[in-house]
Every structure is written in C-alpha cells, then in structure tokens.
C-alpha positions in Angstrom: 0.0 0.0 0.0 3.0 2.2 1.1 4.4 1.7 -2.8 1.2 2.6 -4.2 0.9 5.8 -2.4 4.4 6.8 -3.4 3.9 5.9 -7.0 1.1 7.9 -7.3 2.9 10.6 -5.0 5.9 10.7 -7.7 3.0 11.1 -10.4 1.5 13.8 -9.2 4.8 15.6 -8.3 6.1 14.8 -11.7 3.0 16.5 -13.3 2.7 19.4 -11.2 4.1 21.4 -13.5 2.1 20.6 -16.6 -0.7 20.9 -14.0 0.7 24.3 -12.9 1.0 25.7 -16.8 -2.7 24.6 -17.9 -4.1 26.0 -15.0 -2.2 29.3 -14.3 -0.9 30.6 -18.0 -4.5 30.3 -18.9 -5.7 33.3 -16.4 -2.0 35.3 -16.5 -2.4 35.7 -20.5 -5.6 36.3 -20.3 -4.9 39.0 -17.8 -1.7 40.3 -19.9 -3.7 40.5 -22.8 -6.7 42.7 -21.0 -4.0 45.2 -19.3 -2.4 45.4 -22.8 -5.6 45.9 -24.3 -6.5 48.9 -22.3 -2.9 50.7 -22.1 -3.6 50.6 -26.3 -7.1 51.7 -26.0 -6.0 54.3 -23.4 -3.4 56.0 -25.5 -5.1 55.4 -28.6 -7.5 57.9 -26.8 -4.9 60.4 -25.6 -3.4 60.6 -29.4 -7.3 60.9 -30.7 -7.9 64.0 -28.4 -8.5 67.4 -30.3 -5.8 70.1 -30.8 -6.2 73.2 -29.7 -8.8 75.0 -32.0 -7.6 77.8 -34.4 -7.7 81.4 -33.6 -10.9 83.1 -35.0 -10.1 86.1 -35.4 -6.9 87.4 -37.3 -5.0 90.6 -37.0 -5.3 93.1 -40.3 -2.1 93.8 -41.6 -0.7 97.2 -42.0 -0.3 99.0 -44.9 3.3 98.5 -46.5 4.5 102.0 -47.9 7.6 101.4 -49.9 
C-alpha cells in the first residue's frame, strides 16, 4: 500500500508542472492580454484628443509703404 501511495505521489509531483501551466498561463495571458488591451485603448484615446482650436479672429495687416 505504502508503494502505491508513493507511486502515485511521484506522479502527481512529476506532473505538477504541466498541471501548474494549464491552470495558471491560462488566467495570466488572459490578464496580460486585457492590461495590454486597455494601455492601447488608453493611448489610442490620448493621441485621438483634439488640438487646440484655431484662432478666429486674425489681425489686419498694416499698410506697407515702400
């Protein structure tokens, strides 16, 4: 009984990793890809904003007298 228990001890230690890449890189891309998304949307929105609107009225020019 003791072997068994080991054996399937060593299993489960020799897969924790596979086990520890299906469950967690899942979620942590998955939350990468969301903070990236928003950072792009974010500046995409800061280069979008307006620039500063022209000036309406314009000075006359003087005369030239040459």
């Amino acid at each position: 009984m003791r072997a068994l228990i080991a054996a399937a001890t060593g299993l489960v230690l020799a897969f924790a990793p596979v086990l520890a890449l299906t469950a967690y890189v899942p979620r942590g891309s998955l939350a990468l890809g969301l903070l990236l998304l928003a950072l792009s949307l974010a500046l995409e929105a800061l280069a979008r904003r307006p620039a500063d609107p022209a000036p309406t009225a314009t000075a006359e020019p003087e005369p030239v007298s040459a």
